[in-house]
KEKE-3310 file (N, C-alpha, C; in steps of 0.2 Angstrom, whole numbers, plus 5000, padded with zeros to 4 digits):
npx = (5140:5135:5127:5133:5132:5127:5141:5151:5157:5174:5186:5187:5194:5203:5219:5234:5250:5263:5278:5294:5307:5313:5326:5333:5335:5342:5353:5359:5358:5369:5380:5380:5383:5397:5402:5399:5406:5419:5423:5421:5435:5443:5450:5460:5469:5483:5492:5491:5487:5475:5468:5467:5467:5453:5446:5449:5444:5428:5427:5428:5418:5407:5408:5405:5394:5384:5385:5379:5367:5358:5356:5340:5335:5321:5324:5327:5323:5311:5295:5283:5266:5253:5237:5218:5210:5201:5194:5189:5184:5169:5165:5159:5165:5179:5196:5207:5225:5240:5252:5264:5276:5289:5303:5315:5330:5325:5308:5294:5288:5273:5264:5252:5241:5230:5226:5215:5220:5211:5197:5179:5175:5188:5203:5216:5230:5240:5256:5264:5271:5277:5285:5299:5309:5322:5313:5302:5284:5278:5266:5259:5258:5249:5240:5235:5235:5223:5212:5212:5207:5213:5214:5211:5221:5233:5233:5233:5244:5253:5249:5254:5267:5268:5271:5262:5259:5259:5266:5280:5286:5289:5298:5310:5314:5317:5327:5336:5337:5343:5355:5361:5360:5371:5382:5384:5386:5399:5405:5405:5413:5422:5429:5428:5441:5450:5449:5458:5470:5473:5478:5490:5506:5503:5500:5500:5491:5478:5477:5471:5464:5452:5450:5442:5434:5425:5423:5416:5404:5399:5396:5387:5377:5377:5371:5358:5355:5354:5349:5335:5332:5325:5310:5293:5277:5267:5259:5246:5236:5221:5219:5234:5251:5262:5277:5296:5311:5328:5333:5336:5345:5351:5361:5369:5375:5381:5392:5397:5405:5413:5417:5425:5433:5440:5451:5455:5462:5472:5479:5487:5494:5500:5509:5517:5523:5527:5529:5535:5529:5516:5515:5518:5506:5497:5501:5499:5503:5515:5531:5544:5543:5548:5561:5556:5549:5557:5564:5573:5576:5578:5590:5591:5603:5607:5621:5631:5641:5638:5638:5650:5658:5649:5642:5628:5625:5631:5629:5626:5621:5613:5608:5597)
npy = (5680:5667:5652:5644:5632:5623:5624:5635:5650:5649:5655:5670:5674:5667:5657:5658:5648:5646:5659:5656:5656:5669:5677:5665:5664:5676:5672:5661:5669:5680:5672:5664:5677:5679:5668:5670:5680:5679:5668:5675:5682:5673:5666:5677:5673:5664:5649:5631:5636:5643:5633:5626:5638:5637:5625:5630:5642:5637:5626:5632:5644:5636:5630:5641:5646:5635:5634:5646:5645:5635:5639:5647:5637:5624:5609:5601:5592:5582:5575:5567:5562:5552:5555:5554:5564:5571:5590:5603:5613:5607:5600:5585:5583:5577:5575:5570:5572:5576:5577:5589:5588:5601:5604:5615:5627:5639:5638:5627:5620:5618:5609:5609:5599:5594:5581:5577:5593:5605:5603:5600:5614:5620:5626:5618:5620:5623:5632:5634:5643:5643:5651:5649:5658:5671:5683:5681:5675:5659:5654:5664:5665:5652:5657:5665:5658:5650:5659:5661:5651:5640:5624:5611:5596:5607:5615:5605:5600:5611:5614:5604:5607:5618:5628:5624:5611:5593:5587:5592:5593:5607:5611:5604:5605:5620:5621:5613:5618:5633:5630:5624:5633:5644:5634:5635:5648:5653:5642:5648:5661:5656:5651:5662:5666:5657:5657:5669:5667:5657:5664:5672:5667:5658:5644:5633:5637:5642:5628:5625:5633:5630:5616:5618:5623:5615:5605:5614:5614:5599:5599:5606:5598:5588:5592:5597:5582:5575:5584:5582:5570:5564:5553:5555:5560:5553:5557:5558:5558:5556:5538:5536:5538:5550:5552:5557:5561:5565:5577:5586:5598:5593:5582:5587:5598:5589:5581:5592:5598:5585:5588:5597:5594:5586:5593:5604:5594:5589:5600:5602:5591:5591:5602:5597:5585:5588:5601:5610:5607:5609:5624:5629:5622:5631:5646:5646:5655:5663:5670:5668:5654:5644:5646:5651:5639:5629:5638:5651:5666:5679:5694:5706:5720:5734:5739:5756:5756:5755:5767:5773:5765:5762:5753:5742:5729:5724:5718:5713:5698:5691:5676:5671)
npz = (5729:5718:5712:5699:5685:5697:5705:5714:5709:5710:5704:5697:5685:5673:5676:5671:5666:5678:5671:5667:5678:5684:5689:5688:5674:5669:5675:5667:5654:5655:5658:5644:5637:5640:5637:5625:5620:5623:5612:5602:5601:5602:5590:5588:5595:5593:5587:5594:5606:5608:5609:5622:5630:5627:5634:5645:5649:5646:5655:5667:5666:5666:5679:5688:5682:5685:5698:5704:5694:5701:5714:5710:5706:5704:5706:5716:5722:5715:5711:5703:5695:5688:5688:5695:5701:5714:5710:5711:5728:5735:5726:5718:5706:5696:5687:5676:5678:5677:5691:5697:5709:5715:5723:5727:5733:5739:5740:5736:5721:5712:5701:5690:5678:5666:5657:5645:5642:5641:5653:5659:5654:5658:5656:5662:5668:5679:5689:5703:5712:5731:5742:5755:5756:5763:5770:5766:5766:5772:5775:5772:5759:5756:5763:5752:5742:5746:5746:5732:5727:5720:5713:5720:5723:5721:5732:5742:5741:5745:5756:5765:5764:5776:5790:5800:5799:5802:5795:5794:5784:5782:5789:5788:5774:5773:5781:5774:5763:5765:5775:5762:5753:5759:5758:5745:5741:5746:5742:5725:5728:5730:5720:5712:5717:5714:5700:5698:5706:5699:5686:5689:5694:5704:5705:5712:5724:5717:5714:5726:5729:5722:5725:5736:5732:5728:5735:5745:5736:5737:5748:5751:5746:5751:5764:5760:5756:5769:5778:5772:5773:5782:5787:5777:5777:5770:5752:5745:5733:5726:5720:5721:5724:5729:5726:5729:5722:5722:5711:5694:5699:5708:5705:5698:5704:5713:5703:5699:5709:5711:5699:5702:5713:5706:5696:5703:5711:5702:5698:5709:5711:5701:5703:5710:5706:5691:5689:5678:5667:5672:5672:5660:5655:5660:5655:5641:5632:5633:5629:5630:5639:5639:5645:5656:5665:5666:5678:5673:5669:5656:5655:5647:5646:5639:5634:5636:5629:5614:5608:5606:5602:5591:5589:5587:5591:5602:5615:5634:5640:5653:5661:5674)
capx = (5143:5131:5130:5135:5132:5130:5146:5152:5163:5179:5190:5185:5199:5207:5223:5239:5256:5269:5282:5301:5312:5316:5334:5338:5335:5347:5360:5360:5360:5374:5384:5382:5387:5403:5406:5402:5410:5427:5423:5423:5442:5448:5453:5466:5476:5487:5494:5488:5486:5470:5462:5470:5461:5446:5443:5450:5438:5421:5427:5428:5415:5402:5408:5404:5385:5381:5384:5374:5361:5355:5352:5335:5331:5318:5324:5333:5318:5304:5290:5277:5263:5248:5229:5212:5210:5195:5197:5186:5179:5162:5163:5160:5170:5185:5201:5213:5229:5249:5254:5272:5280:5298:5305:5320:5333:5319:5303:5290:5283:5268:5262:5246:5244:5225:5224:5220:5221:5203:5192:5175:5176:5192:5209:5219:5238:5245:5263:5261:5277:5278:5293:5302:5316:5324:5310:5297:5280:5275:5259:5254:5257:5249:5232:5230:5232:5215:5207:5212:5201:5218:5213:5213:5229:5238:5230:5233:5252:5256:5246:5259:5273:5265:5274:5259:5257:5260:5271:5287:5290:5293:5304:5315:5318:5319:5334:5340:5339:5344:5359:5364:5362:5376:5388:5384:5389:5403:5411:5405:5418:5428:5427:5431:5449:5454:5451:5461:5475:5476:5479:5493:5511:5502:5496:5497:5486:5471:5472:5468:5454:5446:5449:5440:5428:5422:5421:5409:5399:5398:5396:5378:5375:5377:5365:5353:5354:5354:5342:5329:5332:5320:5305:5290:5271:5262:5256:5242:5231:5215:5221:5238:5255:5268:5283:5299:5318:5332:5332:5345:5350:5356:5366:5373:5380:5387:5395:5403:5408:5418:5425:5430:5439:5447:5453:5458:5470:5476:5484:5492:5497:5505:5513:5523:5524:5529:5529:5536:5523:5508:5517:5515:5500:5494:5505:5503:5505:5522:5534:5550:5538:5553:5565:5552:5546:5566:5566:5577:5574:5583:5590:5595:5607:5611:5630:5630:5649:5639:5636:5655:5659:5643:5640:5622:5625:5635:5624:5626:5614:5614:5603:5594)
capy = (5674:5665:5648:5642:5624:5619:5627:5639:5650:5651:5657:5677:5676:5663:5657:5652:5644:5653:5661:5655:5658:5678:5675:5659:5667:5681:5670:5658:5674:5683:5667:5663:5682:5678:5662:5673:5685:5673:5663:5682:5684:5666:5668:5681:5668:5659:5641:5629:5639:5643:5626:5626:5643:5635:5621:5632:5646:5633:5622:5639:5648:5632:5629:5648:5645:5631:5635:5651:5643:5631:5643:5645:5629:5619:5603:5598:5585:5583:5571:5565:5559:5555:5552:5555:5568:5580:5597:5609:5610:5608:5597:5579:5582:5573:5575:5564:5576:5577:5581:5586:5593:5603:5607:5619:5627:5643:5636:5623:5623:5612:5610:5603:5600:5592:5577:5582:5602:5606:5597:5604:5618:5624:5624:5616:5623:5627:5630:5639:5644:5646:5651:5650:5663:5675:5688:5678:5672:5654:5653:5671:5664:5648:5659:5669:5652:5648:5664:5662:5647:5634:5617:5603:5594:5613:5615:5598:5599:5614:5613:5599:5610:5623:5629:5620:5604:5589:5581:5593:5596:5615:5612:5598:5606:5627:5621:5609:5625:5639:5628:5622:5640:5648:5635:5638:5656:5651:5640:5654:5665:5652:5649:5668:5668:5650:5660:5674:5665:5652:5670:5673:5662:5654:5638:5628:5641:5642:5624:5624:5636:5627:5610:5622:5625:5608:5605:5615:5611:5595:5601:5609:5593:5585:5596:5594:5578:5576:5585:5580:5561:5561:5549:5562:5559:5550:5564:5554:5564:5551:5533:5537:5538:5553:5551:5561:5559:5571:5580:5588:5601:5590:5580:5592:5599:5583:5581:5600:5597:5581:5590:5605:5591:5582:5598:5607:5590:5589:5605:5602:5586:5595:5607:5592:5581:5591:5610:5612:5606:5616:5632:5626:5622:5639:5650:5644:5661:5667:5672:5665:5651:5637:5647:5649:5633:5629:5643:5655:5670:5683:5700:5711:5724:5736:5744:5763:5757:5755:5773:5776:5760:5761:5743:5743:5721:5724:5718:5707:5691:5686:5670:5671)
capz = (5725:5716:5709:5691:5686:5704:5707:5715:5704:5714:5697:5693:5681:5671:5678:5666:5670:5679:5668:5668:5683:5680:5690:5684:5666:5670:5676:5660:5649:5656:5655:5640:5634:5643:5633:5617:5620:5624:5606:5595:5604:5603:5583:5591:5601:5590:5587:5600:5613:5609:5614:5630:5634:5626:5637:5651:5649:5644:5662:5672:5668:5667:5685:5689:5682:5689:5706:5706:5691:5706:5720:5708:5703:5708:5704:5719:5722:5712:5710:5697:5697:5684:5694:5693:5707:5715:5706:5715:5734:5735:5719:5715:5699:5695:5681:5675:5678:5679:5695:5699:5715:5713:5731:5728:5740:5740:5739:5732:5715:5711:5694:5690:5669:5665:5653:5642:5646:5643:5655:5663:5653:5660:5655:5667:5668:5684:5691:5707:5717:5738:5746:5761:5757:5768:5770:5763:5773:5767:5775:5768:5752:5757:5765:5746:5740:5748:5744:5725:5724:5719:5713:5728:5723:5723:5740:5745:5742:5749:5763:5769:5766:5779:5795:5807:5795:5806:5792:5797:5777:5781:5794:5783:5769:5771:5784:5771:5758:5769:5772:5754:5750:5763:5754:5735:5739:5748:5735:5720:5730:5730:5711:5708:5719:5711:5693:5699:5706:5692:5683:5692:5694:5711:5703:5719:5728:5714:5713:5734:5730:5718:5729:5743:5728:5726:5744:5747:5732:5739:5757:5748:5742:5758:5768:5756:5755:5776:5779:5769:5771:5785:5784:5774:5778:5763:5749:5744:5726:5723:5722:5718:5730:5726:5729:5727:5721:5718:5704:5691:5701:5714:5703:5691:5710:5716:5699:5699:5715:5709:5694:5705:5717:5700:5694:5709:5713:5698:5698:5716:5710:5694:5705:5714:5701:5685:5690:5672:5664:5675:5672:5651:5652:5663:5653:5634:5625:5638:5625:5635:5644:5639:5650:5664:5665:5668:5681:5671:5666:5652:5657:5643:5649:5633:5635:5634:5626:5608:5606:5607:5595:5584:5586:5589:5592:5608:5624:5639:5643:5659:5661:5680)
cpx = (5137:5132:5129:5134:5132:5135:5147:5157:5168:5187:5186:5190:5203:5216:5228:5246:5260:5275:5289:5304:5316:5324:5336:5340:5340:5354:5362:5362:5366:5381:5386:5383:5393:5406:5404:5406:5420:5426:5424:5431:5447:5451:5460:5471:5477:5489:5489:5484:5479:5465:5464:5465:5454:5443:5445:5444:5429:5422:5424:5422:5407:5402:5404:5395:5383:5379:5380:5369:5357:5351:5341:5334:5328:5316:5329:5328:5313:5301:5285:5273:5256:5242:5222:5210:5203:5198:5195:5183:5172:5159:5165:5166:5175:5189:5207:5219:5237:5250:5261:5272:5289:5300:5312:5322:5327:5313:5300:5288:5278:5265:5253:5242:5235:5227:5218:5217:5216:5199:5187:5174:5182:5199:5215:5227:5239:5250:5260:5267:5273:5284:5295:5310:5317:5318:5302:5293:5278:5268:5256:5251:5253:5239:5231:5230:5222:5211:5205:5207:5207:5213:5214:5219:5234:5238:5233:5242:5255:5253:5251:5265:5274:5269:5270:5257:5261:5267:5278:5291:5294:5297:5311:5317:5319:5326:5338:5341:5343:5354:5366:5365:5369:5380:5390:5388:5396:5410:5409:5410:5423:5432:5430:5438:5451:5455:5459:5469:5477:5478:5486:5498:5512:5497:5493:5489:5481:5470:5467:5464:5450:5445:5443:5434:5424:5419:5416:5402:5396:5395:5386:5373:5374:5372:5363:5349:5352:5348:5336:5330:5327:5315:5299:5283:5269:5259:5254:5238:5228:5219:5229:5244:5260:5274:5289:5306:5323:5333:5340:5348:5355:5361:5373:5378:5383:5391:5400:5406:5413:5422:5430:5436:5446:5452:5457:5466:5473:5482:5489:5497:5504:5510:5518:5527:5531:5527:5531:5531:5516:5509:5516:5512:5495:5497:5505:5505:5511:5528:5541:5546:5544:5557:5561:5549:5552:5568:5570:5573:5577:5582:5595:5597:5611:5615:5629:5637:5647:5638:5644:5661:5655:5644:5635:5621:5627:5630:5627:5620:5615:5606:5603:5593)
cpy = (5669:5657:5647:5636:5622:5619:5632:5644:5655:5655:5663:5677:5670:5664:5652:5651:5648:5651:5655:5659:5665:5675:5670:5660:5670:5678:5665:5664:5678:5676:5665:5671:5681:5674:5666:5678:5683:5671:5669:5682:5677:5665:5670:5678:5663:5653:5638:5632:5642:5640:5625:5631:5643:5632:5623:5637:5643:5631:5629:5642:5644:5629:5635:5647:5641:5634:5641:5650:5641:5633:5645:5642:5627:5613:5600:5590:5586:5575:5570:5561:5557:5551:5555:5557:5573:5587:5602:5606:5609:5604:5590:5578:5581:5572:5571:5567:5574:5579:5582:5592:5593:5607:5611:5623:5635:5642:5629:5624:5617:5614:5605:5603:5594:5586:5574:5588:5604:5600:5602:5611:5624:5623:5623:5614:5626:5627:5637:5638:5646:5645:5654:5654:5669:5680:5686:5675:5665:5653:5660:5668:5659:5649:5663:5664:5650:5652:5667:5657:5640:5628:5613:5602:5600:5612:5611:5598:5605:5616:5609:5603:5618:5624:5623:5614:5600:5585:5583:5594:5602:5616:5611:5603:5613:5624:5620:5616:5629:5635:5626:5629:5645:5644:5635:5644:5658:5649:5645:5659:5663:5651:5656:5669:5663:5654:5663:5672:5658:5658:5672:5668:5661:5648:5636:5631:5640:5634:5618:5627:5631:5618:5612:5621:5620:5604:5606:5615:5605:5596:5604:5605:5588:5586:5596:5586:5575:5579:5584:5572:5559:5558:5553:5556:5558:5556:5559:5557:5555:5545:5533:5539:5543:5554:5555:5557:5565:5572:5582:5590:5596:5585:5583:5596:5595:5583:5588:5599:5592:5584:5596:5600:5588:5588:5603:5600:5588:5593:5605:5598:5586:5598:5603:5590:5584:5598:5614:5613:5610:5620:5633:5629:5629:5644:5647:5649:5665:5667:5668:5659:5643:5638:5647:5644:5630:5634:5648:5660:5674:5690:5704:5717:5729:5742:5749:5763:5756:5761:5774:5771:5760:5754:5740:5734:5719:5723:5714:5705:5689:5682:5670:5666)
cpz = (5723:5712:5700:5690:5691:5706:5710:5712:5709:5709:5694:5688:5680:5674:5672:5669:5669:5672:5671:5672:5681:5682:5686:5675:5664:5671:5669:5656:5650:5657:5648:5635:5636:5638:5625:5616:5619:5616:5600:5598:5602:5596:5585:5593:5596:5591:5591:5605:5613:5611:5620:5634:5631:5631:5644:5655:5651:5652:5666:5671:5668:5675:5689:5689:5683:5697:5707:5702:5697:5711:5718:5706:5709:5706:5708:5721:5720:5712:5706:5696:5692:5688:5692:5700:5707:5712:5708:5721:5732:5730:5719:5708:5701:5690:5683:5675:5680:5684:5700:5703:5713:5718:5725:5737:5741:5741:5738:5728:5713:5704:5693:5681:5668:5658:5650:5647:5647:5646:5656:5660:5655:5657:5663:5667:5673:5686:5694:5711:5724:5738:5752:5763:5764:5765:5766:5768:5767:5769:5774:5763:5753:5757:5757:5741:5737:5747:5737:5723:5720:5719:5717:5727:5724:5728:5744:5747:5746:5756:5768:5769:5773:5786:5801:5802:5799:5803:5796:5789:5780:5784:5791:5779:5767:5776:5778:5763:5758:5772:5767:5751:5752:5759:5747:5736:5740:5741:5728:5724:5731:5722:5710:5711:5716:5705:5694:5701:5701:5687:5683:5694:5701:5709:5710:5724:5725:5714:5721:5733:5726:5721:5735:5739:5728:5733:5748:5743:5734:5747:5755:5747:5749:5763:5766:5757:5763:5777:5778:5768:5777:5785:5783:5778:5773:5760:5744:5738:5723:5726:5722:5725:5727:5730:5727:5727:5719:5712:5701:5693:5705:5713:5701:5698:5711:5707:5696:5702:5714:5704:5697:5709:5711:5698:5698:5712:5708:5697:5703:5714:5705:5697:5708:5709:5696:5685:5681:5666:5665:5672:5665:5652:5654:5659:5644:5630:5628:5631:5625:5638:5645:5646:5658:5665:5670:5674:5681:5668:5662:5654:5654:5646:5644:5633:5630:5627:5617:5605:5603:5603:5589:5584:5589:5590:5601:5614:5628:5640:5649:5661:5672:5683)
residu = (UNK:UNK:UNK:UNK:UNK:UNK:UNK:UNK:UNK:UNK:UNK:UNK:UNK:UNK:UNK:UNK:UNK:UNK:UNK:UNK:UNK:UNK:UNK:UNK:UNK:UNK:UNK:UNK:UNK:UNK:UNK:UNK:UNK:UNK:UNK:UNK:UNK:UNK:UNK:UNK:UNK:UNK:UNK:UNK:UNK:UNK:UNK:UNK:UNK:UNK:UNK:UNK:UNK:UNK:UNK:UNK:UNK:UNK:UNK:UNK:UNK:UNK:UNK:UNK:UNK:UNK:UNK:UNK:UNK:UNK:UNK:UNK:UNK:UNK:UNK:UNK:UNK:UNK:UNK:UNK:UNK:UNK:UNK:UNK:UNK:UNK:UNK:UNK:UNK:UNK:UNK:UNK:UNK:UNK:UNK:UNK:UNK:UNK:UNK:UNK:UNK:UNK:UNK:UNK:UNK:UNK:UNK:UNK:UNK:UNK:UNK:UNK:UNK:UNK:UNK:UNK:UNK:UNK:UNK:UNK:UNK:UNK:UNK:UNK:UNK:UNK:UNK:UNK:UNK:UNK:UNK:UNK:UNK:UNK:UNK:UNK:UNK:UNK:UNK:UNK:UNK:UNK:UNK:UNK:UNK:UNK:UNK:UNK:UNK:UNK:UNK:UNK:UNK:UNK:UNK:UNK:UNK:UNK:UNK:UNK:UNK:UNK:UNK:UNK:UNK:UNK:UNK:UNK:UNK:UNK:UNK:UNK:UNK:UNK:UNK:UNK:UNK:UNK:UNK:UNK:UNK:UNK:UNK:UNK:UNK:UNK:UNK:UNK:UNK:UNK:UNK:UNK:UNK:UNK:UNK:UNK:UNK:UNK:UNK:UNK:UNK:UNK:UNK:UNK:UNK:UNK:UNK:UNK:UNK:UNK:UNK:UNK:UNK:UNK:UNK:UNK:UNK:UNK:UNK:UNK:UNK:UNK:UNK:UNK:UNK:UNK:UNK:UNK:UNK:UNK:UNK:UNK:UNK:UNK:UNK:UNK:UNK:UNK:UNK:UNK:UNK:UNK:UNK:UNK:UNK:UNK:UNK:UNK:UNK:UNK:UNK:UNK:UNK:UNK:UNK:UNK:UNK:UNK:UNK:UNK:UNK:UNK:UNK:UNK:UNK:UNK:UNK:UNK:UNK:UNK:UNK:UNK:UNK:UNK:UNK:UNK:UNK:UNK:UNK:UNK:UNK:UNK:UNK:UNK:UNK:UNK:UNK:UNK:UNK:UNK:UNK:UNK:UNK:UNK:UNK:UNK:UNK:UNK:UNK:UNK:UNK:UNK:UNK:UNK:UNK:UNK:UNK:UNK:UNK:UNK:UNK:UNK:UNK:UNK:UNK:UNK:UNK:UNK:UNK:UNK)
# end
């Protein structure tokens, strides 16, 4: 290894910025084939009742992607930061750079974005994920780090996230993940029996799964947020102090989570209240829905006697 400008060249190979979340890509796109797929059919359904299954569909199936969008995000805390930071070891030089940390419930991603892009003859665009998943090593990824030659501030930040880092990051926030994650999954399996029995003439029951459903979205939201309130160790880049705050995900959960709860005791509420009205509004393309709303039903019973009168009008009605 020889030197280069007084450097040592620790970069055999230009490095560009990580791609977009494969999963997370995959759950957005099969979502949104669901919701086009629903809007080619919704023509079909006549009168009103197709706004009903509009805003019923859109709620549902936006509850549904959230809760498993999130599991890949890493925007449950992030932090930003702009400085004037060391950039390589060994090296006096110094760049004026963006630098932002995005913990998610899988990992850390660190971004490090030059101002401008080209400095030093380098283009300076990093997004570098580590992760602390089930079956993943964080100081593996941590050591190929070191052995890729990563910019200082990449180094710097995930070095603190390390299993023997004295701060206790890695400790904090793979529980607080690994937690939030068992009830994401939780309430998505909650989310699909509430569909199922809102489908079905058990309101009261779907709108106790989807109270369940909210519940636990909150309860994700809670562990998260619990766990990682602990007091962090200063992440100090040049003169500069970076600091952290929750991110979309972790609102856009706490807010599902209250529409799951609003929604879910609506319907309970419905089913006390005005049972007449739920079964409506659940039911708006039911043929007969006046009579069943009224708990009656119609039971035509057509007499063998009009073969033998020829009076093809002769039936009995018996209202149930």
């Amino acid at each position: 290894m020889t030197l280069w400008d007084s450097e040592l060249p620790f970069y055999p190979r230009p490095l560009q910025a990580a791609n977009f979340s494969a999963p997370l890509l995959v759950v957005i796109v099969v979502f949104l084939v669901l919701v086009t797929s629903f809007l080619f059919i919704l023509p079909g359904i006549r009168g009103y009742s197709c706004w009903f299954w509009l805003v019923r569909i859109l709620l549902s199936l936006f509850i549904g992607a959230e809760i498993v969008a999130v599991h890949f995000s890493t925007e449950w805390s992030v932090g930003r930061i702009i400085t004037n930071t060391s950039y390589k070891a060994f090296s006096a030089a110094r760049v004026r750079a963006r630098v932002g940390l995005h913990v998610g419930l899988e990992g850390v991603n660190i971004t490090l974005t030059g101002i401008p892009v080209q400095q030093l003859n380098e283009t300076i665009n990093y997004n570098e994920q580590f992760s602390w998943r089930l079956g993943e090593n964080y100081a593996e990824e941590y050591g190929e780090a070191l052995e890729r030659g990563l910019p200082d501030p990449v180094l710097y930040l995930a070095e603190k996230f390390t299993p023997s880092s004295p701060c206790g990051l890695y400790l904090q926030y793979r529980l607080a993940g690994h937690y939030a994650t068992a009830t994401l999954w939780v309430a998505f399996c909650l989310w699909l029996l509430s569909n199922a029995l809102l489908s079905m003439p058990v309101p009261l029951y779907g709108g106790l799964a989807l109270l369940s459903t909210g519940a636990f979205a909150l309860f994700s939201v809670f562990a998260f947020a619990s766990v990682s309130s602990a007091p962090l160790c200063p992440l100090r880049l040049g003169s500069a102090l970076l600091t952290t705050h929750y991110g979309a995900a972790f609102w856009l959960t706490l807010a599902t989570g209250i529409l799951c709860l609003f929604l879910g005791g609506a319907v309970v509420s419905l089913h006390y209240a005005q049972p007449s009205a739920l079964r409506t509004f659940l039911d708006q393309s039911g043929k007969n829905r006046e009579d069943q709303a009224k708990g009656r039903s119609l039971l035509i019973v057509n007499s063998p006697l009009h073969e033998q009168f020829e009076d093809p009008n002769l039936e009995i009605i018996t209202k149930l």
